[in-house]
N, C-alpha and C positions, 0 to 999 in steps of 0.2 A: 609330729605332723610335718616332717619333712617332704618335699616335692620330689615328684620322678615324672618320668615319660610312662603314659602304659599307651600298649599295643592290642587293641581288637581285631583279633581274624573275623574271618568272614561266617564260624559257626557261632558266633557272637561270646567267645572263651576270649581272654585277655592273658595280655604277660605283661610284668613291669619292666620297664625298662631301666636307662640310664636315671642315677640321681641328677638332677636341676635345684635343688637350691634348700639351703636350711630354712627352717621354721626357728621361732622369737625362743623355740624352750630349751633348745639345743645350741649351748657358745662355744663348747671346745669344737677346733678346727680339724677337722679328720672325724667328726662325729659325726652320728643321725641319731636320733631320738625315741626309730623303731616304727615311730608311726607312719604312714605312706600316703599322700594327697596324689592327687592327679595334678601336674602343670598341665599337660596336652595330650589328647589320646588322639591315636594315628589309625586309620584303616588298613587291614591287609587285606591282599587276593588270598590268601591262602589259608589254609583251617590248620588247628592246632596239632602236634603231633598225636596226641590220643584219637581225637576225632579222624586221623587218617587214619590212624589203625582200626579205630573200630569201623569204617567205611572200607578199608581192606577185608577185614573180617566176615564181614557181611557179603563181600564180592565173594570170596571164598565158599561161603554157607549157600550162596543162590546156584555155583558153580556142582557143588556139591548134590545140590536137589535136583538140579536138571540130567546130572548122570544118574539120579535114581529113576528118576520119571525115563528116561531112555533103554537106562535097563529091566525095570518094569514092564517096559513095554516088548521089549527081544525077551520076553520072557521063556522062549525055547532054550535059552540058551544056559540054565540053569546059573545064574550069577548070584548067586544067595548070600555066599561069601562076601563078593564087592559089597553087595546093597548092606550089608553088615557092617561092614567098615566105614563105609562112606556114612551111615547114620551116626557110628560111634565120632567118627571127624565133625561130621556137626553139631554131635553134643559139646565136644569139648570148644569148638568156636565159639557156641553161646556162651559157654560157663567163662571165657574170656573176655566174651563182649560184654558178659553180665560185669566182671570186674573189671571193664574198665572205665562202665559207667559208674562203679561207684565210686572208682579212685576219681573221676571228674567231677561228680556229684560233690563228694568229701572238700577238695580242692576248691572249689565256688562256694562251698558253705564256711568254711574256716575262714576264708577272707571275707565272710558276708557280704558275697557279691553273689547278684543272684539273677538268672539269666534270663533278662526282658525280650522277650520273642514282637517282633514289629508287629 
């Protein structure tokens, strides 16, 4: 039950920061004990690297549907192909975004932190 800094971004995801101070169970000097307390959590402006990619991802995916909706619509112009591709590119953005909410999901659950929405 050693002390550290943690950091809340603003998707309300955390990272631990620097060590701050032993705990009573732990004497040898260069040790920690494994366990992890909060001394001080700090706010950031910024969201964690996953949640930017998956908010990337999602820009991608909207980027994606508005050239279909476009091409749908020039539909003289026989684009079969694109609107093909462009659906196959959004399948595979979801199946990304789908993993990287689980690798987020996994990560809050392992450290049985679990994410209090205001």
């Amino acid at each position: 039950m050693c002390y550290y800094d943690q950091y809340k971004m603003a998707c309300n995801c955390f990272k631990w920061g620097h060590f701050r101070q032993h705990c009573t169970r732990e004497y040898r000097t260069g040790e920690t004990c494994g366990m992890k307390l909060v001394m001080a959590t700090y706010q950031m402006e910024e969201q964690c690297k996953v949640c930017t990619k998956i908010e990337t991802k999602y820009n991608r995916i909207r980027k994606e549907q508005d050239r279909i909706k476009r091409w749908k619509k020039e539909d003289r112009h026989g684009r079969k192909a694109s609107i093909a591709a462009s659906e196959d590119t959004i399948a595979e953005l979801e199946a990304e975004v789908n993993d990287l909410n689980i690798r987020k999901y996994e990560a809050l659950t392992q450290l049985r932190w679990y994410v209090n929405q205001p």
